[in-house]
N, C-alpha and C positions, 0 to 999 in steps of 0.2 A: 504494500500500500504506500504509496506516494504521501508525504506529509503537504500541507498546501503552506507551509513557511520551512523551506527548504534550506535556508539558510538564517537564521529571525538574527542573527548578529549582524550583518550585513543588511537586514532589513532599516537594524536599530541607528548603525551607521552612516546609513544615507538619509533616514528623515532627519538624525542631529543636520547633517550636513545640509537638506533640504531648508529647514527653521533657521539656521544660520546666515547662510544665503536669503532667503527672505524676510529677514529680519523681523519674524512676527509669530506668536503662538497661538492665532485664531485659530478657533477650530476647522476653518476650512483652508486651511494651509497646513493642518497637522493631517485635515483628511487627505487632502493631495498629496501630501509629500510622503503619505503611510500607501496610498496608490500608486505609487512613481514607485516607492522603495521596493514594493511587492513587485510589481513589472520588472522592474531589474534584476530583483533576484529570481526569477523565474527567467527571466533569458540566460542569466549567470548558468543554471545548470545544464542549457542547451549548450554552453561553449564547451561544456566537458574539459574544463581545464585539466589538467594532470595534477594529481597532489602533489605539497610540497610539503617535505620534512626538514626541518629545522634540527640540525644536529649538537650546537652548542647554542643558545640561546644568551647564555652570556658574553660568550663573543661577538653575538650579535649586536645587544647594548652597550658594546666598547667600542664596535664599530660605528653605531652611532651617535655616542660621545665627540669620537672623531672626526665624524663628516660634521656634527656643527661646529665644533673648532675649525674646522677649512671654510665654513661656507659663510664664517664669522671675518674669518679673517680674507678672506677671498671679499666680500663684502665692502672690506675696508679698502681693499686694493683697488674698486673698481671705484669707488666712491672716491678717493684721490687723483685716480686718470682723468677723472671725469672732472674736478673740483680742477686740476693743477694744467690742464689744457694742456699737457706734454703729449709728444707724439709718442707712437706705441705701434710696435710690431706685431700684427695677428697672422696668424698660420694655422695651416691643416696640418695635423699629427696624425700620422697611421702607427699603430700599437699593436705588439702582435701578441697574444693572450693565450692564458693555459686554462683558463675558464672555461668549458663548456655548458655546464647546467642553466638551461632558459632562467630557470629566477635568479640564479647567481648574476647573469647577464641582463636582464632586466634592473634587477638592485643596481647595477653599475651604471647602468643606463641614467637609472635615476638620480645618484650619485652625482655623477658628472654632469649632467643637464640642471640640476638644482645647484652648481655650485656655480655664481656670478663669474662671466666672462668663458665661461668654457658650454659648450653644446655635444651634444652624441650628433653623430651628421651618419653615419652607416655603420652597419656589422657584415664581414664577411663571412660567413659561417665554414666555407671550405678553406680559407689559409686561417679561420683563428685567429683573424685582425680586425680589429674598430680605427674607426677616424672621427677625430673630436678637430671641432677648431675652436680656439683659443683667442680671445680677445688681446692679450697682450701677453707675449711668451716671453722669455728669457734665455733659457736654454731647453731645448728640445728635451735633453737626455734626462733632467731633471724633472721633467713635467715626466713624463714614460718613469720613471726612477721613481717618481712618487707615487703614481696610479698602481705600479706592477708591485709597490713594498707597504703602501701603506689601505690598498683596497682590496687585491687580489689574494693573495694568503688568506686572510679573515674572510673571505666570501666562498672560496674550497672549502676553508675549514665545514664552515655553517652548512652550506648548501649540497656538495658534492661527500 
């Protein structure tokens, strides 16, 4: 038998998310966004995502200690380029990666896209390489040095 709240955390998830967004707890924007949350998750289980297990979950929470330290300080970097009208070199970086597991590579995805001045721009999934560009680089080797030591290790560990 099929439950008809298939997923009710995800349900619970998206109407905060809906009332927040709307900025309002009438009841008919609790009723809409309890209809929107239910449609979503009712398509959710057509995508048949694959499960994900979580292997160290405290490595997890260190790793996101970490990305807001970068994305803090990443933050301030970009807020100076932009205050201090200096020129700045941007580039495409291709990285070649030991990562294979989708959510280890999705997390990276996100990672790197939420952290000010850098973008995911593709994945190649046959050579095992991404290409980020970078609002203002410094050194190439550094930037790849830092993605491959301080996100990669921690996301095998978790994910793979």
């Amino acid at each position: 038998m099929k439950r008809r709240l298939a997923h009710p955390l995800l349900v619970v998830m998206l109407l905060l998310a809906w009332l927040m967004l709307q900025q309002s707890i009438a009841i008919g924007t609790i009723l809409i966004g309890l209809i929107i949350a239910w449609g979503l998750s009712r398509l959710w289980i057509r995508l048949d995502a694959p499960r994900v297990r979580v292997r160290h979950p405290g490595k997890l929470l260190v790793l996101g200690f970490r990305v807001i330290v970068d994305v803090v300080a990443s933050n301030w970097a970009v807020a100076r380029l932009i205050v201090t009208r200096r020129t700045h070199t941007s580039a495409f970086v291709v990285i070649d990666l030991q990562v294979e597991q989708p959510a280890a590579l999705a997390v990276l995805a996100c990672i790197i896209t939420a952290t000010p001045g850098t973008i995911w721009v593709s994945h190649d999934s046959r050579h095992r390489q991404i290409t980020i560009h970078v609002l203002d680089i410094a050194s190439r080797e550094q930037l790849v040095h830092n993605i491959k030591q301080r996100y990669e290790p921690p996301l095998q560990e978790v994910f793979e």
